[in-house]
C-alpha positions in Angstrom: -7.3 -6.8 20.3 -6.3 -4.4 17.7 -8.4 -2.3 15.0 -7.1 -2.7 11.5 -8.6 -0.9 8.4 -7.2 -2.1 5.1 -7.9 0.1 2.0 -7.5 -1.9 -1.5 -8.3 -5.3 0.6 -9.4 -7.5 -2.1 -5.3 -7.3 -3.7 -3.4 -10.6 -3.4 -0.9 -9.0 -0.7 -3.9 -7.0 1.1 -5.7 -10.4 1.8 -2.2 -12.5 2.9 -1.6 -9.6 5.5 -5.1 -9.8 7.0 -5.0 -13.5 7.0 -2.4 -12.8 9.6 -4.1 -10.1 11.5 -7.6 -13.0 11.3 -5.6 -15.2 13.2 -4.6 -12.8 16.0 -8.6 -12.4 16.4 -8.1 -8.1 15.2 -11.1 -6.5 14.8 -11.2 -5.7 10.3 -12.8 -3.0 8.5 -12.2 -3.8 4.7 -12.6 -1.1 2.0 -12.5 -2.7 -1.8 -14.1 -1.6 -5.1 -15.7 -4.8 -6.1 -18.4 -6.1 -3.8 -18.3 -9.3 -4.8 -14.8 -9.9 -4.0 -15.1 -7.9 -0.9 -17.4 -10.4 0.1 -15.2 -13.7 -0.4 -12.6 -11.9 1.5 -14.8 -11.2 4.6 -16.3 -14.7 4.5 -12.6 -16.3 4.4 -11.4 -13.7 7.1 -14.3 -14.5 9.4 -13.3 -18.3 9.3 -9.9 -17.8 9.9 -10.5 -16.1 13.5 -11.1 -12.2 13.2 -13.4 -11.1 15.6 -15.6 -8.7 13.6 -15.0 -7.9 9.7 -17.0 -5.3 8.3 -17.0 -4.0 4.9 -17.2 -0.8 2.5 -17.3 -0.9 -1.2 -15.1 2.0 -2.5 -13.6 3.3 -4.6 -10.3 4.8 -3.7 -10.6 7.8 -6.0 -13.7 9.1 -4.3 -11.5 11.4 -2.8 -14.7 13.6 -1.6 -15.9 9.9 0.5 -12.3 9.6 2.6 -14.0 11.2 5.2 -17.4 9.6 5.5 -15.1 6.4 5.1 -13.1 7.5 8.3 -16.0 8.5 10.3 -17.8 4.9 9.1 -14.3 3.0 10.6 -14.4 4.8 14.2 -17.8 4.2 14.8 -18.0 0.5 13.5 -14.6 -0.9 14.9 -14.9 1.8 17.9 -11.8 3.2 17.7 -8.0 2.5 15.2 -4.8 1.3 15.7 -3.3 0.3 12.3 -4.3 0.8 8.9 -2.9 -0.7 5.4 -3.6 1.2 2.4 -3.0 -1.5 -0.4 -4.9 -0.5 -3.2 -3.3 1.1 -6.4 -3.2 0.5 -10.5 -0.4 -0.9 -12.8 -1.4 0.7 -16.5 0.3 0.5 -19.9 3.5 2.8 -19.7 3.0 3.5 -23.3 -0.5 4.7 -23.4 0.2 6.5 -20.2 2.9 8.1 -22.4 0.6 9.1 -25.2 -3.0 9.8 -23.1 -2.5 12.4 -20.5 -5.5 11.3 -18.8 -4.0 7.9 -18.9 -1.0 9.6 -16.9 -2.9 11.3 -14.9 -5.3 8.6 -13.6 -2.3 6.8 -12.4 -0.9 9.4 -10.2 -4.1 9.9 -8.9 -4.7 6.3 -7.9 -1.4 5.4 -6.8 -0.2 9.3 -5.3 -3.2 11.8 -5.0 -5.7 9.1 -3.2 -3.1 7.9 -0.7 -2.3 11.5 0.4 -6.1 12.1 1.1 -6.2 8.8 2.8 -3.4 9.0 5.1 -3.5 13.0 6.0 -6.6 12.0 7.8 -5.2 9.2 9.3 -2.3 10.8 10.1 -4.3 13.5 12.3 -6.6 10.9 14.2 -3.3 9.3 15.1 -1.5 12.2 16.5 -4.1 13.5 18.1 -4.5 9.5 19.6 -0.8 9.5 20.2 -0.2 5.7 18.8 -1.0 4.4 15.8 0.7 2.5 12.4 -0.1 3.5 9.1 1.4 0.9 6.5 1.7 1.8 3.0 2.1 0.0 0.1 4.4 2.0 -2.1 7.2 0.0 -4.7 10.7 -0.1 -5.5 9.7 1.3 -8.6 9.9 4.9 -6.9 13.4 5.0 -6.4 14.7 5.8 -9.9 12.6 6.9 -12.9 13.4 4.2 -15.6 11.8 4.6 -19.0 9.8 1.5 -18.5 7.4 2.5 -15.8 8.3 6.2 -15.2 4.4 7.5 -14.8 3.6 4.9 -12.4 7.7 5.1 -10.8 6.4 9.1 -10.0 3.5 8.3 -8.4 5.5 6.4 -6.2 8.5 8.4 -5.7 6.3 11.0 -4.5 4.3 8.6 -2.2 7.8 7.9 -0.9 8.6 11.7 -0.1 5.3 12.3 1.5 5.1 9.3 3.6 8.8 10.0 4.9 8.0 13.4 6.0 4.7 12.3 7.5 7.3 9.9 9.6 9.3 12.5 10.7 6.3 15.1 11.8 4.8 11.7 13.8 7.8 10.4 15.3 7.1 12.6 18.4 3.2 11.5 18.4 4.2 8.1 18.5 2.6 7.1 15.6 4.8 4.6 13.1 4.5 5.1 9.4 5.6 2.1 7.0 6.7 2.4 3.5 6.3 -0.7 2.2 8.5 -1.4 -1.3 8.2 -4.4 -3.1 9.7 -5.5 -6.3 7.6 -8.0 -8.4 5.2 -9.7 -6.9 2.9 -12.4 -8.7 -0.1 -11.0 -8.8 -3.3 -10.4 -11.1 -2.1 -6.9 -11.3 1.2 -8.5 -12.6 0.0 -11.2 -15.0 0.5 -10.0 -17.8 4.5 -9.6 -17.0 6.8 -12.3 -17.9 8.1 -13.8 -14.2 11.4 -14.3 -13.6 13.4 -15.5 -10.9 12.7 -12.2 -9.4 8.9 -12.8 -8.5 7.7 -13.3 -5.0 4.5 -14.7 -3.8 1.7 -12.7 -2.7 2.1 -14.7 0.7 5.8 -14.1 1.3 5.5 -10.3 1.0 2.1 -10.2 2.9 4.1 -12.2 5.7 7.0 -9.5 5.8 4.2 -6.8 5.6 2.9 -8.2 8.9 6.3 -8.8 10.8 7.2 -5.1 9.6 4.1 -3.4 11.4 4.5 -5.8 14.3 8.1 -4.7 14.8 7.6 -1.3 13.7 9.7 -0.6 10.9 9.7 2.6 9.1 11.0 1.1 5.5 10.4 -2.4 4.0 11.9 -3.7 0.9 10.6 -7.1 0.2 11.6 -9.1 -0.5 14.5 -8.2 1.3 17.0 -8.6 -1.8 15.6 -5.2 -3.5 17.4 -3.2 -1.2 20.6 -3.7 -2.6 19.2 -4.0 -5.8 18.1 -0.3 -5.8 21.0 0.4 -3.7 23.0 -0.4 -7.0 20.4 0.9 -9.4 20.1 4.7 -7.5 24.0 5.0 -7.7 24.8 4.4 -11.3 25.7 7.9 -12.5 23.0 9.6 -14.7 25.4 10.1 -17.4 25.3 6.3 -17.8 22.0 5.5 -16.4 20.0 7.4 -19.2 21.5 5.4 -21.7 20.5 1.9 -20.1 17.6 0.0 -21.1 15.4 -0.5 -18.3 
């Protein structure tokens, strides 16, 4: 019976993954900023066949509460075999452009909180010698594109660290997941137009699961993006910058 702990639960692709891991009767430890939602995800988790779900409202940014948050996991669920860290911020590109704090918040959310996170993690798991860490990161850290550059950073550096982190594990045994999606209809997403592009919250939660099941290093899903930013990382930069994207 596996031990899961999912960070940014309450998300629309966070609560389609552990749907999944319910039904296989995993043992959930659920970490969300809103208590309320929190809640209604337990309650719906518990009916759906996980063996024990507890909770921890948090929020991410804490950075000084990883720890206690860590300690509270091992002792609740007894132990850890796979976490999902899920939760992260879209803002305004514009203001982000403007507000440094703006800028800053974002790469602290979606970069700085996820490096805390998962360099604990990361140490309980090579000192354990198994583990999967699963990381929600985007396709939007492939190429900076003046439309979401501030939040593209934050994950282009979550991509670099959580490759390396692969490569120092490999020998512990211990699988890291970067997980890239393109758009995904979300709340995080509602205010974007949706195109034929869009995938369902439940599609890419079901290829999050299959991908930590199977052990993948890289997901792009769906699986389309990857040729998509295959094509968008090798249009030279003398004709990229003057694109509109």
């Amino acid at each position: 019976m596996s031990k899961v702990l999912i960070v940014g639960a309450t998300s629309a692709i966070a609560h389609e993954t552990a749907k999944l891991f319910a039904h296989e009767g995993a043992d959930l430890f659920l970490v969300g900023r809103n208590a309320e939602k929190l809640g209604q995800v337990a309650s719906d988790l518990e009916v759906r066949g996980a063996s024990q779900v507890e909770t921890l409202v948090l929020d991410a940014n804490d950075l000084d509460r990883h720890q206690e948050l860590f300690d509270q996991v091992i002792e609740r669920l007894g132990g850890l075999d796979t976490v999902l860290i899920a939760h992260g911020t879209l803002s305004d590109q514009k203001q982000a452009e403007q507000d440094v704090k703006v800028a800053l918040d974002e790469l602290k959310t979606n970069f700085l909180s996820t490096v805390s996170l998962s360099t604990i993690i990361a140490n309980y798991f090579e000192k354990q010698k198994r583990g999967t860490l699963a990381v929600i990161s985007s396709v939007a850290g492939d190429r900076g594109r003046q439309s979401n550059y501030v939040y593209g950073a934050a994950k282009g550096g979550l991509n670099v660290f959580l490759a390396g982190l692969r490569n120092r594990l490999f020998k512990s045994r211990v699988t890291v997941l970067t997980i890239q999606p393109g758009f995904v209809a979300t709340p995080m997403t509602a205010h974007l137009k949706q195109g034929p592009l869009f995938a369902s919250a439940e599609k890419v939660g079901g290829d999050i699961y299959k991908a930590i099941q199977k052990g993948r290093d890289v997901l792009y899903t769906p699986f389309f993006w990857r040729y998509i930013m295959l094509i968008i990382k090798n249009v030279p930069e003398p004709v990229f910058k003057r694109l509109k994207l």
